[in-house]
C-alpha positions as CSV (number, residue, x, y, z in Angstrom):
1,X,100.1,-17.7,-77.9
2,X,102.3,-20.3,-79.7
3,X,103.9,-18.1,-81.8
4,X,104.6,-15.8,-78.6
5,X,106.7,-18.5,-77.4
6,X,108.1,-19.3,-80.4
7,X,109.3,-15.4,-80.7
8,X,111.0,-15.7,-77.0
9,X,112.7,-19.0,-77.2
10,X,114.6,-17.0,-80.7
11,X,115.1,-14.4,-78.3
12,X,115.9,-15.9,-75.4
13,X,119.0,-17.9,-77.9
14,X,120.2,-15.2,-79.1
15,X,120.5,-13.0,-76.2
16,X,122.4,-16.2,-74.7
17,X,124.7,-16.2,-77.5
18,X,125.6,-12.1,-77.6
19,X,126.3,-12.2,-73.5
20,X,128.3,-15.6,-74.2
21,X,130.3,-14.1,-76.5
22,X,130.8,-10.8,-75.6
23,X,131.5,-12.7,-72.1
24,X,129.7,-10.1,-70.0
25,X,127.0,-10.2,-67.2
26,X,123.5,-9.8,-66.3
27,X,122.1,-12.7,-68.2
28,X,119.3,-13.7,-65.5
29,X,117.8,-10.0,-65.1
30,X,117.6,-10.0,-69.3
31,X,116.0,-13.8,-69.2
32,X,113.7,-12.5,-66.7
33,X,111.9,-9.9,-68.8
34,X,112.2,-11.4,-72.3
35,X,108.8,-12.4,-72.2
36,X,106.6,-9.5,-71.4
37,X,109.5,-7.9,-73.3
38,X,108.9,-10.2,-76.7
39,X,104.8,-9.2,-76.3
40,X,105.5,-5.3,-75.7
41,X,107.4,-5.2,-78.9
42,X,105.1,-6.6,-81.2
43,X,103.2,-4.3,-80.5
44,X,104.5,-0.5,-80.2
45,X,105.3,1.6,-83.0
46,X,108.3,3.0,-82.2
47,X,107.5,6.2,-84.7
48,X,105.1,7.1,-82.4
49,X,105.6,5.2,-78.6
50,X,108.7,5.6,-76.8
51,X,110.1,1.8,-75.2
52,X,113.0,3.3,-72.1
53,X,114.8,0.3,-70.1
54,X,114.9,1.6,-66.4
55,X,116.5,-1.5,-66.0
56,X,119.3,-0.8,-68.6
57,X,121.8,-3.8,-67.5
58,X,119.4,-6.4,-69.9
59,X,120.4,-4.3,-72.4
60,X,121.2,-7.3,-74.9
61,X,117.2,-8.0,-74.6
62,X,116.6,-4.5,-76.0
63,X,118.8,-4.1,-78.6
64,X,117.4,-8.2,-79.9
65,X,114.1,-6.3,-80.3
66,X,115.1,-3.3,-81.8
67,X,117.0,-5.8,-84.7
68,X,113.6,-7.4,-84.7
69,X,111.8,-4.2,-85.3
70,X,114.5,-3.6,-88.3
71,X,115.7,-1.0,-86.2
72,X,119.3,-2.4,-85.9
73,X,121.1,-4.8,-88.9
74,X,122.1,-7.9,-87.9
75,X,125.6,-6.6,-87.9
76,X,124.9,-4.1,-85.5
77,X,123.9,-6.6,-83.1
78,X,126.8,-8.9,-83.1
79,X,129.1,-6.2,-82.1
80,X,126.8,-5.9,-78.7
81,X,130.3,-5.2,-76.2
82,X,133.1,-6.3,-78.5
83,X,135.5,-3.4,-78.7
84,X,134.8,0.1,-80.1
85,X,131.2,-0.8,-80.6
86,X,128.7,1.6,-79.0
87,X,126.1,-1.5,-78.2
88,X,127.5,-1.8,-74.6
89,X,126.1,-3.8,-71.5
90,X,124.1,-0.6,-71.0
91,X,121.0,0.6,-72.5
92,X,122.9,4.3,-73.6
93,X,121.3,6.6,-75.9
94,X,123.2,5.9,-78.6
95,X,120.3,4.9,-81.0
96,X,116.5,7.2,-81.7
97,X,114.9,4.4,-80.2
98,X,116.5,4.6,-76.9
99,X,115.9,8.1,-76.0
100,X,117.4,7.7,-72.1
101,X,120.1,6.1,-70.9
102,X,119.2,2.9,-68.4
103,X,121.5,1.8,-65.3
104,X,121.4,4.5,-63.2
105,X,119.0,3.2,-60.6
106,X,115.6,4.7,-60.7
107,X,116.0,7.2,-63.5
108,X,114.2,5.9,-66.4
109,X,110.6,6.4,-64.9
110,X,111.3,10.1,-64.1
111,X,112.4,10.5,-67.7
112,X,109.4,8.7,-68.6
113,X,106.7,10.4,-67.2
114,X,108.5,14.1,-68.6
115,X,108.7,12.4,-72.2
116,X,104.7,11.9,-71.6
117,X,103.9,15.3,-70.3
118,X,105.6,16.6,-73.3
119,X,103.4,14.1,-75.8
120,X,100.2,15.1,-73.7
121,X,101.2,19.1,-74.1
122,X,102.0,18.6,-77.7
123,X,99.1,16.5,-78.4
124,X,101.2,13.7,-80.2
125,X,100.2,10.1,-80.6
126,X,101.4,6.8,-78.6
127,X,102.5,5.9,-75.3
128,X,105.5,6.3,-72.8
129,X,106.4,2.6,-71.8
130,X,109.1,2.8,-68.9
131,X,110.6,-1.3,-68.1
132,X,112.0,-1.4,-64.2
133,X,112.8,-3.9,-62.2
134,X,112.2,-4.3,-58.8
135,X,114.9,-3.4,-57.1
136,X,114.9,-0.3,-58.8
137,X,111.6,0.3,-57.1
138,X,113.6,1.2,-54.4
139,X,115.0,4.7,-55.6
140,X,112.9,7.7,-54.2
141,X,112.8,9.9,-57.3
142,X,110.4,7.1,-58.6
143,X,107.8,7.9,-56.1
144,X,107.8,11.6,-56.7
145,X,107.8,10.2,-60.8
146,X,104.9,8.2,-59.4
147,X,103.3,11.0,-57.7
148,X,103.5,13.7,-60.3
149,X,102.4,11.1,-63.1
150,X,99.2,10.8,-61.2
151,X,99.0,13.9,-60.7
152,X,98.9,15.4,-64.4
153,X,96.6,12.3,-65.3
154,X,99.4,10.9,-67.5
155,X,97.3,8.2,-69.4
156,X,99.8,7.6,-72.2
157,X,102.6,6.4,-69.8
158,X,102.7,2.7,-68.9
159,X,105.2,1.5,-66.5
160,X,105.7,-2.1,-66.8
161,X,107.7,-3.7,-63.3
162,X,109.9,-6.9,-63.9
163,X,109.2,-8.3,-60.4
164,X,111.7,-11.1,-60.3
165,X,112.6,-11.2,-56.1
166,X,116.2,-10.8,-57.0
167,X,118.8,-7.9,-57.1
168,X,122.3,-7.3,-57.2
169,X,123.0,-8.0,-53.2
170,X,120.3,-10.5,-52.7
171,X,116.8,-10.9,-52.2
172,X,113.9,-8.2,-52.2
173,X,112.3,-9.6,-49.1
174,X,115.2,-9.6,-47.6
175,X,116.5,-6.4,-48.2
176,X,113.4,-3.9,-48.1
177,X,110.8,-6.6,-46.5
178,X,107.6,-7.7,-48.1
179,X,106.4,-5.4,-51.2
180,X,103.0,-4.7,-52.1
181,X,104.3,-2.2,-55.4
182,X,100.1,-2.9,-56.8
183,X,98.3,-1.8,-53.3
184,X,101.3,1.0,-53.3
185,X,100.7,2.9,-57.1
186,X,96.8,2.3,-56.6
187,X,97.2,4.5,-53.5
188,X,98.8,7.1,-55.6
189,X,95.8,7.2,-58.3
190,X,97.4,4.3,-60.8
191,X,95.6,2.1,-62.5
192,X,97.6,-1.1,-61.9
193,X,98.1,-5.0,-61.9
194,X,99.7,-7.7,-61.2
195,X,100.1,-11.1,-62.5
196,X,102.4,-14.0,-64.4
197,X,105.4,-12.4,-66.3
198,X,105.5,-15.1,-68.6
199,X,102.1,-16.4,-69.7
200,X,101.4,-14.9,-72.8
201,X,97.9,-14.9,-72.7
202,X,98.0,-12.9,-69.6
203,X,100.7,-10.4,-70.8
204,X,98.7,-9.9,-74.3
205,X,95.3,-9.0,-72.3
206,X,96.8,-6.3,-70.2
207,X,99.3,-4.9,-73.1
208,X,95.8,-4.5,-74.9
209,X,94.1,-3.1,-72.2
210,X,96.2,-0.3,-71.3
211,X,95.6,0.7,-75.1
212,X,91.4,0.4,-75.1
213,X,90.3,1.0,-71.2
214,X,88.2,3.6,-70.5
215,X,88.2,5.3,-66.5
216,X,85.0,6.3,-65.5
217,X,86.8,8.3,-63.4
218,X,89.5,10.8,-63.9
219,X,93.1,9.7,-66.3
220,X,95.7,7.9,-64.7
221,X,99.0,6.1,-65.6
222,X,98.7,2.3,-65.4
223,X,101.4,-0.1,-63.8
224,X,101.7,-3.6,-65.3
225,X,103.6,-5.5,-62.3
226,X,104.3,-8.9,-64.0
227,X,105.7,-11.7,-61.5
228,X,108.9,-13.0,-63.2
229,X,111.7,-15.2,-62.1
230,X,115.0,-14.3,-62.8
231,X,116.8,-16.5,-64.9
232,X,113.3,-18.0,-66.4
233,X,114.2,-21.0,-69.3
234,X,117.4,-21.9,-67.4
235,X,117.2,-24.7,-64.7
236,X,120.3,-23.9,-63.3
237,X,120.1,-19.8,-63.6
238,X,116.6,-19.9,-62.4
239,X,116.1,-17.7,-59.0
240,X,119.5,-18.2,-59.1
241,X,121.6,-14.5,-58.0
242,X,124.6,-15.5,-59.2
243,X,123.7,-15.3,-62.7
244,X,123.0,-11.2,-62.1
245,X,127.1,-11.0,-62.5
246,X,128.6,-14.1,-63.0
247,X,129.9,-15.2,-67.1
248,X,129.3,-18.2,-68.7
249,X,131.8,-20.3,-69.3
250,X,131.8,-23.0,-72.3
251,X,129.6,-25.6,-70.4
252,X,127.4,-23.6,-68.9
253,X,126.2,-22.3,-72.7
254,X,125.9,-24.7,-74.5
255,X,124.0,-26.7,-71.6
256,X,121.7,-23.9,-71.4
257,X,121.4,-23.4,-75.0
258,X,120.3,-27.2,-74.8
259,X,117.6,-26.4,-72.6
260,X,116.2,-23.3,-74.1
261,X,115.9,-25.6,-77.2
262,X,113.8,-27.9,-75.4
């Protein structure tokens, strides 16, 4: 999965660069899901799946992909937060490919799983793919999303959980104790797993999977819970929670630009 890494370090670099710039926030919850985030976007087709970011402060991430998918120009994505452009720290839906604003906690799944009823009732091609972090776990409306997605045997919605230990106040654990989100959506009729956020071979297998398997059983929604860490390419951001709000200043770039280069 070479070129897989190759396709994250560019991403990874440029993100850097726009949230450097722009001098705005949330740099280690974007590094964290870059990865699975580089894989996903390789492979939808965005004329027929729908990509929402639950998780709509790494919104630089998504708006890198959608350049990469020639769905943005170039010049487009250099006016991510400068003023007047409508690129903002935000996933808003401002563009056809991002059909749901991100940021308010816990919302994107709910919007999810009723943009995949709607494919399912209309008979329409492609899958619902919902990107939340953990924390964002948290919100109640999910678990009735979680619930009624089950329920209604929602096979074209994947949600995919950037589980990174980290959110704005602190730590998971600490805040809501020990999860267990696999054990949890299995219990509600999900198919679901869990695994490394950023090895590309694992990341690659289930993408695939959720687009071949077969239940013997009855439909169900899958969960992809991929264990990240916040910050990931970044020795100094790494599980590091001050890089959720904190700017970089001019040493701070260019040494991790140094080290994302390798």
């Amino acid at each position: 999965m070479e070129d897989y890494k190759q396709k994250s370090k560019k991403a990874r670099l440029k993100v850097l660069s726009l949230i450097y710039k722009a001098q705005t926030s949330h740099i280690g919850c974007n590094f964290s899901c870059i990865d699975f985030m580089t894989v996903l976007f390789d492979k939808v087709d965005l004329d027929k799946d729908k990509v929402i970011l639950g998780k709509g402060w790494s919104a630089a991430a998504l708006y890198y992909f959608l350049y990469k998918k020639n769905r943005l120009s170039l010049k487009e994505l250099n006016t991510y937060c400068k003023e007047g452009s409508k690129f903002i720290g935000l996933a808003e839906p401002i563009h056809k490919d991002i059909p749901f604003a991100g940021g308010s906690i816990g919302m994107g799944l709910s919007a999810g799983v009723g943009y995949a009823l709607s494919k399912k009732l209309k008979k329409e091609d492609g899958k619902v793919y919902v990107i939340e972090g953990d924390g964002g776990m948290q919100s109640g409306i999910n678990w009735e999303a979680i619930m009624f997605a089950a329920h209604h045997e929602l096979d074209n919605l994947v949600l995919l959980i950037d589980n990174n230990n980290l959110q704005a106040m602190g730590s998971f654990t600490d805040i809501m104790g020990k999860e267990n989100f696999a054990q949890q959506l299995d219990a509600f009729g999900w198919l679901t797993w869990q695994g490394d956020g950023h090895d590309f071979d694992q990341i690659n297998a289930t993408l695939l999977a959720v687009n071949s398997f077969k239940p013997k059983k009855k439909k169900a929604p899958y969960c992809l819970i991929y264990d990240t860490i916040k910050g990931k390419g970044v020795s100094f951001m790494e599980n590091n929670n001050l890089y959720h709000y904190k700017q970089l200043n001019d040493l701070e770039y260019l040494q991790a630009k140094k080290e994302i280069n390798g």
